[in-house]
Backbone as CSV, one residue per row, in Angstrom:
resi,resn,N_x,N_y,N_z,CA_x,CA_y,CA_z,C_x,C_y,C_z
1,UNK,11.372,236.627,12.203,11.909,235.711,11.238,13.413,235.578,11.325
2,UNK,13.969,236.627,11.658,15.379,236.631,11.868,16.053,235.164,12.381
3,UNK,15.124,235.213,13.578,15.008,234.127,14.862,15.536,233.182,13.930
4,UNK,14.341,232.671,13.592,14.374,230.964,12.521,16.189,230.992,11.434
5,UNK,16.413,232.016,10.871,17.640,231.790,9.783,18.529,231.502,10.835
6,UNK,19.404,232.000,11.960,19.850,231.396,12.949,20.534,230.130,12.806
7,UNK,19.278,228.808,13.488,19.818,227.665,13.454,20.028,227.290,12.162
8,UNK,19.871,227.761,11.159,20.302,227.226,9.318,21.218,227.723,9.307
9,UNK,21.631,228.950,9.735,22.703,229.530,9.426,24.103,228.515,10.092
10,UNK,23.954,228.059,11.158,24.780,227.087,11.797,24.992,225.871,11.018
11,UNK,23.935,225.496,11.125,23.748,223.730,9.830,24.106,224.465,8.358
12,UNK,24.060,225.421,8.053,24.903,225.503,6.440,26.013,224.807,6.775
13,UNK,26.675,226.118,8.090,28.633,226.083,8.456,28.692,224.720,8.458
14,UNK,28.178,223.932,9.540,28.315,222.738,9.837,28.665,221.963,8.772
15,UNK,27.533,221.643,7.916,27.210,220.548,6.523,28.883,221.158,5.704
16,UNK,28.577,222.734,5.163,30.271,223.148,4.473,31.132,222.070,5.610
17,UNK,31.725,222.515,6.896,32.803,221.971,7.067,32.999,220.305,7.188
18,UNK,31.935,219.777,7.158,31.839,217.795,6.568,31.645,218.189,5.549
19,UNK,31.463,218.668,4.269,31.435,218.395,2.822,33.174,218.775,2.466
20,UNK,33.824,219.832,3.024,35.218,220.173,2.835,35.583,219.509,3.328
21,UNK,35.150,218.947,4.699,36.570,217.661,5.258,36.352,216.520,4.219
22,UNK,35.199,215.898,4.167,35.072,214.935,3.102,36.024,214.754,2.130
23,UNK,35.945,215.919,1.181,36.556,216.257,0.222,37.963,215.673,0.220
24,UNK,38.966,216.330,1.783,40.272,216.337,1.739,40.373,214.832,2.061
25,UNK,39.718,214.293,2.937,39.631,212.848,3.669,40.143,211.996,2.135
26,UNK,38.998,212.303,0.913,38.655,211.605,0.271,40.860,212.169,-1.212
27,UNK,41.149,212.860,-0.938,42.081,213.334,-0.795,43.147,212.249,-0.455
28,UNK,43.134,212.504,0.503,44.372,211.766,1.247,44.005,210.573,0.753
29,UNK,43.256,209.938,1.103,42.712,208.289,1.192,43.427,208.162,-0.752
30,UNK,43.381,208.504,-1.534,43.442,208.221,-2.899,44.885,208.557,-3.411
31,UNK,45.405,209.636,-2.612,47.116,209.993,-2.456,47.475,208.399,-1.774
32,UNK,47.499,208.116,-0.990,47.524,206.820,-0.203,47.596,205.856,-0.846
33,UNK,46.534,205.632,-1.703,46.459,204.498,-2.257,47.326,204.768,-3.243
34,UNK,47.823,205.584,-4.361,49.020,205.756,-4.981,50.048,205.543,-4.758
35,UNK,50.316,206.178,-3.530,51.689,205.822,-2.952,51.940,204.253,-2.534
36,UNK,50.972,203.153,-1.925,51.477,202.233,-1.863,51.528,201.728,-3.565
37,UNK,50.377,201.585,-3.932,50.640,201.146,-5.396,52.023,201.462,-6.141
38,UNK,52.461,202.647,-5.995,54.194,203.080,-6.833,54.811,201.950,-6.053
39,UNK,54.630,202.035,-4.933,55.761,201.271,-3.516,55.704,199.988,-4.199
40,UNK,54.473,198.987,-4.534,54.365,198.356,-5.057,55.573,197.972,-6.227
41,UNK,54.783,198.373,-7.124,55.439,198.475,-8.551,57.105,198.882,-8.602
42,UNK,57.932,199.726,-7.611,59.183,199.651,-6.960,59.503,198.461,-6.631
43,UNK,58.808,197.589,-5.942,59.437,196.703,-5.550,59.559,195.402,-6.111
44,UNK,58.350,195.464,-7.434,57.943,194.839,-8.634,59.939,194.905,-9.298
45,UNK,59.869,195.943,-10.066,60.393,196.179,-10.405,62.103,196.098,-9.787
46,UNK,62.498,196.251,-8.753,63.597,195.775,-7.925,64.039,194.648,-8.125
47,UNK,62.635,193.504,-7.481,62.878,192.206,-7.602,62.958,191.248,-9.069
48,UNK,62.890,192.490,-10.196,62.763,192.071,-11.746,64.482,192.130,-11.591
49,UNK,64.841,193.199,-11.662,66.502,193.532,-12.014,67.306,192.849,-11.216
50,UNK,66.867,191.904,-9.635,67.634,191.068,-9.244,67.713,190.015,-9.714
51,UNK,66.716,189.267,-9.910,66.405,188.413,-10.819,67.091,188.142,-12.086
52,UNK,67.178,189.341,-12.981,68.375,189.462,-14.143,69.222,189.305,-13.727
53,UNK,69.773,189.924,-12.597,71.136,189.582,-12.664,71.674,188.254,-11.986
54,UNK,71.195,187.475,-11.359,70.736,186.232,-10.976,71.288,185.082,-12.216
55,UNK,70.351,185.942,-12.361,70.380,184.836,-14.177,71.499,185.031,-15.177
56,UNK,71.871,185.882,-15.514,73.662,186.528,-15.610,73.925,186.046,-15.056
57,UNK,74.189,185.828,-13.778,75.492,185.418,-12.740,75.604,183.947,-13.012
58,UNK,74.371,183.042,-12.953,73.977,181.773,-13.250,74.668,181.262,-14.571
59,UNK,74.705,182.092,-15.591,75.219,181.636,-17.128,76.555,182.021,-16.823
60,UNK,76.910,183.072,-16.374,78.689,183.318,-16.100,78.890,182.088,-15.351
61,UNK,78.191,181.640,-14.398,78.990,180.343,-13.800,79.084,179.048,-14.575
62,UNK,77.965,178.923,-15.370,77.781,177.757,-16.245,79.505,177.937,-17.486
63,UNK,79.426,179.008,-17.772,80.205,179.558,-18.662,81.529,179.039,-18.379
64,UNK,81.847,179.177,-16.755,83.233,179.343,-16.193,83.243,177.961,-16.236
65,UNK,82.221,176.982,-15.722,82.455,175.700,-15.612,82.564,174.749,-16.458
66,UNK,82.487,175.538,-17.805,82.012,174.858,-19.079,83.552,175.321,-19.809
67,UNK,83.995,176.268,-19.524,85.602,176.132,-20.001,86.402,175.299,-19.404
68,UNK,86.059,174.775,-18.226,86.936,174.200,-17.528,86.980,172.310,-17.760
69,UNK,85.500,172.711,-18.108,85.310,171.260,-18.557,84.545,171.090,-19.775
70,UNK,84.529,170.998,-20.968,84.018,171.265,-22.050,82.555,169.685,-22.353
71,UNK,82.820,168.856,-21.192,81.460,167.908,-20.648,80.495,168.256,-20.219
72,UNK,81.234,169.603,-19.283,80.048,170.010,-18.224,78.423,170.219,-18.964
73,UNK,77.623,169.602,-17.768,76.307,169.203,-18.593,75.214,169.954,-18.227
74,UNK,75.525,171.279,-16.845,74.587,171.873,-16.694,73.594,170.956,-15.493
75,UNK,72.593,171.180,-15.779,71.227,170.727,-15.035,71.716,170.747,-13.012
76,UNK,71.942,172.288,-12.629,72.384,171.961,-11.197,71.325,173.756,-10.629
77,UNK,71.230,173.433,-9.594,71.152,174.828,-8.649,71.891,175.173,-8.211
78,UNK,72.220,176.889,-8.257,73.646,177.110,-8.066,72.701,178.561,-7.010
79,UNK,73.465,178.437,-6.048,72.809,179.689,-5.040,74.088,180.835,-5.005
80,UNK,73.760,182.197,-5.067,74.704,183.507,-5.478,73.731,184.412,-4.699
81,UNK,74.580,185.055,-4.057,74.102,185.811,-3.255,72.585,185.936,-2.410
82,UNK,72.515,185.035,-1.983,71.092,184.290,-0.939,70.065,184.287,-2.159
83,UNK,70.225,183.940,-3.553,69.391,184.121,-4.642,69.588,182.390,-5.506
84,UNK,68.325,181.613,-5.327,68.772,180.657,-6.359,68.555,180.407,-7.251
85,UNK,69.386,179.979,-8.301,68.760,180.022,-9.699,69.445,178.699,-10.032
86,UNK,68.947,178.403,-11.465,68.966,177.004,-12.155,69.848,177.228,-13.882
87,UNK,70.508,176.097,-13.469,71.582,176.033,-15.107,70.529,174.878,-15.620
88,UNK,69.831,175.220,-16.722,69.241,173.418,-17.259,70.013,172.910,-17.652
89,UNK,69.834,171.706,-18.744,71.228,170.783,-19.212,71.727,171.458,-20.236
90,UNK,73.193,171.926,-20.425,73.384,172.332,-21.906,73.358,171.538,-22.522
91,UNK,73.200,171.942,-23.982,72.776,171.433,-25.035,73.844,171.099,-26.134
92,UNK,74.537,170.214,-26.734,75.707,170.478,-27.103,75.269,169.783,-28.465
93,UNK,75.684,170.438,-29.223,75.626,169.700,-31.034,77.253,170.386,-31.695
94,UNK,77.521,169.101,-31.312,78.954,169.245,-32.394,80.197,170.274,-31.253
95,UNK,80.821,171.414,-31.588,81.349,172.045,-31.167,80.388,173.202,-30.349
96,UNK,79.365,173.387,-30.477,78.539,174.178,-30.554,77.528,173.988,-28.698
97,UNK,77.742,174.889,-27.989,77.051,174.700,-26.973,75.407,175.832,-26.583
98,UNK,74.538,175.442,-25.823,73.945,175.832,-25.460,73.281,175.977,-24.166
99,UNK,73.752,177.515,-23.651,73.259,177.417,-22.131,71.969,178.331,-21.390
100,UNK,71.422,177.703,-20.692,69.761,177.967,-20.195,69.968,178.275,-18.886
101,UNK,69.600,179.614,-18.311,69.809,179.827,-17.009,68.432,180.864,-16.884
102,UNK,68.152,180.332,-15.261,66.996,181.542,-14.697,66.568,181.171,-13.511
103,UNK,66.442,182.529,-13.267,66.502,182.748,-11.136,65.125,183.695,-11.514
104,UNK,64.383,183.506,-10.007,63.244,184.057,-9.593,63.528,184.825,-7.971
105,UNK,63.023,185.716,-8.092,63.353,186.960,-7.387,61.910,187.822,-6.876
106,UNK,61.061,187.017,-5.646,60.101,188.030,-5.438,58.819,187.741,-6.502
107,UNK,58.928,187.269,-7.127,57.761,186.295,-8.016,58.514,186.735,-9.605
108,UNK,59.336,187.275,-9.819,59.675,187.855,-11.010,60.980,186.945,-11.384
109,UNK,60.856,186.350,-12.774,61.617,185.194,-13.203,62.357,185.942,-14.389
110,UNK,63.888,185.643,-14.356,64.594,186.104,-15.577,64.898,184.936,-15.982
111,UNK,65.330,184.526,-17.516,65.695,183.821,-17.956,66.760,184.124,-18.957
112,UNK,68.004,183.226,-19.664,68.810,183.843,-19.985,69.471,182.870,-21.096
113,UNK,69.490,183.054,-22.248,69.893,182.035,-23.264,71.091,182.587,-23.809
114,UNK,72.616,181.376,-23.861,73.853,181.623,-24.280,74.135,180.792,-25.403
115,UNK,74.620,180.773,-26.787,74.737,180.440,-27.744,76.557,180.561,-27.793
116,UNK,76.920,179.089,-27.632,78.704,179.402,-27.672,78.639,178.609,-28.975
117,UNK,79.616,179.362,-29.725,79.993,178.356,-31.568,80.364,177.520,-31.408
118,UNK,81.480,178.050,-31.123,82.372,177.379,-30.842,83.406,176.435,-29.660
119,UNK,83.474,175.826,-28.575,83.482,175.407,-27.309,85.157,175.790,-27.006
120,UNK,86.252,175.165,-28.369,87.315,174.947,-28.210,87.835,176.867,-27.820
121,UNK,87.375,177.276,-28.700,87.742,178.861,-28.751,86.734,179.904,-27.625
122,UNK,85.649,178.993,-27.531,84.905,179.751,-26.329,84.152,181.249,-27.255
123,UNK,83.706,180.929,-28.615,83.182,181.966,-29.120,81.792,182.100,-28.748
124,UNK,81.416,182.970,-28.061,80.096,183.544,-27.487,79.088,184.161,-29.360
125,UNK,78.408,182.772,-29.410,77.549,183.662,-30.581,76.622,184.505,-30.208
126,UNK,75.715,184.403,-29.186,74.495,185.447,-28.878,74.160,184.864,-27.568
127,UNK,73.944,186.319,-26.569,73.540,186.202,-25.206,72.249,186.474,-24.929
128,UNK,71.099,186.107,-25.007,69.569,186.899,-24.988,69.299,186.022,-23.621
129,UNK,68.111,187.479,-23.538,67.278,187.616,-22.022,65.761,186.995,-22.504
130,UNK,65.374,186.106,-22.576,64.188,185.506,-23.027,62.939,186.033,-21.961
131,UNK,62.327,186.459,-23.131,61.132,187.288,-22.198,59.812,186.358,-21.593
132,UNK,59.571,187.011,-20.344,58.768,186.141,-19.765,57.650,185.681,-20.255
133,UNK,57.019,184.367,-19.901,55.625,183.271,-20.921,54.339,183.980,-20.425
């Protein structure tokens, strides 16, 4: 009888070392897939904060061009650093201006709303980051 346990004794080892490789295979393969997914979401996230600042840069220019000319009407594409983004038309009631800017970056869109009081004095009432639709 000895004889016969033998070849089982081999096919246990065997089957253990494919059930442990399995195991690690199945291991790695799921580490893997994490790591691109973070990589992902890094780069999600990268192309969000360029994007902001895109859109900042976009209202600082509207801003600069809008002191210079208190007509200026907005509605142009303005390209900053190989990034393009859009001034819509400001909005003007009375002394009172309003400026709309937002750049897309990698599929991720910032947008950026400027509230000036006042035009003559250039009083900045509120700068908001309008959150995405």
């Amino acid at each position: 009888m000895s004889r016969d346990l033998k070849p089982h004794r081999g096919f246990a080892a065997m089957l253990a070392v494919v059930v442990i490789g399995s195991i690690g295979l199945a291991a790695v393969l799921n580490s893997t897939a994490l790591y691109i997914e973070e990589s992902r979401e890094v780069e999600k996230r990268a192309a969000a904060i360029q994007a902001r600042t895109a859109a900042y840069s976009c209202a600082n220019v509207a801003m600069l061009r809008l002191r210079k000319n208190r007509d200026y009407g907005g509605n142009e594409n303005v390209k900053k650093n190989k990034v393009d983004c859009d001034i819509k038309p400001v909005n003007a009631n009375g002394e009172a201006r309003t400026i709309h800017a937002q750049a897309t970056v990698g599929g991720q869109t910032s947008r950026v709303k400027v509230d000036i009081q006042d035009i003559d004095y250039f009083f900045l009432n509120s700068w908001t980051e309008i959150p995405p639709q």
